[in-house]
C-alpha positions as CSV (number, residue, x, y, z in Angstrom):
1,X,0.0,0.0,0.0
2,X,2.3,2.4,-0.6
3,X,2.2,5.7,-2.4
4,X,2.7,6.2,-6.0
5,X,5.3,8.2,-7.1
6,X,3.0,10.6,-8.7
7,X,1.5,11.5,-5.6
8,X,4.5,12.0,-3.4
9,X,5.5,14.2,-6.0
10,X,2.4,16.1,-5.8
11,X,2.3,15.9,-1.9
12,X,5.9,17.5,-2.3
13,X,4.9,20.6,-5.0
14,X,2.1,21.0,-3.1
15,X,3.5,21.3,0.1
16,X,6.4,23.4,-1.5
17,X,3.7,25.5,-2.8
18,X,2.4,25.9,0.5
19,X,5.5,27.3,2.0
20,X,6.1,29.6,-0.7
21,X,2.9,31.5,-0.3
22,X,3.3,31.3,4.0
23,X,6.4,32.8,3.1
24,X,6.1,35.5,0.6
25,X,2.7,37.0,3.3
26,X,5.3,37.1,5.7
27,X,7.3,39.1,4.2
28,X,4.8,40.8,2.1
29,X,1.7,41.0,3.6
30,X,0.4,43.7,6.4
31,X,2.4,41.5,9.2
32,X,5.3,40.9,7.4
33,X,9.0,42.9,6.8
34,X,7.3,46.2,6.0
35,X,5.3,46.2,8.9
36,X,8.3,44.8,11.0
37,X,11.0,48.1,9.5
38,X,8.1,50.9,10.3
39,X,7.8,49.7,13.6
40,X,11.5,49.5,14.1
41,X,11.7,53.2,12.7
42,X,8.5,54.3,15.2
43,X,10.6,52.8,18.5
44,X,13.9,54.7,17.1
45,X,11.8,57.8,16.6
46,X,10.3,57.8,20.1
47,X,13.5,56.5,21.8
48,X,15.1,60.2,20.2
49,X,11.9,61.7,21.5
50,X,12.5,59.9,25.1
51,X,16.0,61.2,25.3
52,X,15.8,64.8,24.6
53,X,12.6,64.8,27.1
54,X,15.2,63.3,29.6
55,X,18.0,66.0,28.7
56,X,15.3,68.4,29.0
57,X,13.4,67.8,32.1
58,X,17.8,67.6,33.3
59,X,17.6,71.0,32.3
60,X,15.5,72.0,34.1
61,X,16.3,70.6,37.3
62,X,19.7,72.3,37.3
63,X,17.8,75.3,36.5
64,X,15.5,74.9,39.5
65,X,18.4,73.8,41.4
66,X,20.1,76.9,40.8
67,X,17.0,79.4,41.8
68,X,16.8,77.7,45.4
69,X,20.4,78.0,45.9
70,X,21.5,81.5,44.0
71,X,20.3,84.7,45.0
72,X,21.7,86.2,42.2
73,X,19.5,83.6,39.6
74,X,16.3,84.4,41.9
75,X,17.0,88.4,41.5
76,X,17.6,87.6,37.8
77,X,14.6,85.8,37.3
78,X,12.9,88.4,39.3
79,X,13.9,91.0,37.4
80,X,13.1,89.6,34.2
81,X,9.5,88.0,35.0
82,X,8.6,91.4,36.3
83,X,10.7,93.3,33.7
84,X,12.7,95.7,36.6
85,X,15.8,97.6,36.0
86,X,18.2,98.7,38.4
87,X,19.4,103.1,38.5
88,X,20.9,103.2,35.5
89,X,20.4,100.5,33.4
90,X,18.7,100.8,30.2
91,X,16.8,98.2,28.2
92,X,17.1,98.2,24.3
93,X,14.3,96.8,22.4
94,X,15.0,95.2,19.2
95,X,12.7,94.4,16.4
96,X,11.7,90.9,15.7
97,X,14.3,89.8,12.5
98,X,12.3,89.4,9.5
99,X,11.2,85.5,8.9
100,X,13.5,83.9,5.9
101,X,10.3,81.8,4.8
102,X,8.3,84.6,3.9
103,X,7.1,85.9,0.8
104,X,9.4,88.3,-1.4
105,X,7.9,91.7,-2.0
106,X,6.8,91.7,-5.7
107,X,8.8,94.3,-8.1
108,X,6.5,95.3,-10.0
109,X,8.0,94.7,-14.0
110,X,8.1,97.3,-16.8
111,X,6.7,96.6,-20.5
């Protein structure tokens, strides 16, 4: 009772067939290597995001650090939240610079 060797071939293609297809949705299909590379990109994109919220929130601990133990930072701080000067110093304002991205003024052509 054994197999012909007609069908063992056709077990075999068949099977092989199988694989083929298990294989190319795993790589192609909305699981597969795609799928795999934007995730990889997401997790190095919020791992970036992670460490400049860490060097950040650093930041500002030395900075806080620095207005409990500094007199100086507190009257600085002081003085610019509540925009104070002391006799004799003088505060220049300077307009905003002009934005690179804006629109050129148009010159106007002659005919």
């Amino acid at each position: 009772m054994g197999l012909s060797a007609a069908s063992r071939r056709a077990g075999f293609i068949l099977a092989f067939a199988v694989i083929l297809v298990y294989g190319w949705m795993a790589v192609r299909g909305p699981q597969g290597l795609q799928a795999l590379l934007e995730k990889h990109r997401e997790i190095r994109q919020l791992e970036e995001q992670n460490a400049a919220t860490a060097r950040e929130n650093e930041r500002r601990k030395q900075r806080i650090q620095r207005l409990q133990t500094s007199t100086s930072e507190q009257e600085m701080e002081i003085r610019k939240q509540l925009k104070l000067l002391r006799p004799g110093e003088t505060t220049f304002i300077l307009p905003d610079a002009p934005k690179e991205n804006a629109a050129p003024a148009e010159v106007p052509t002659q005919p």
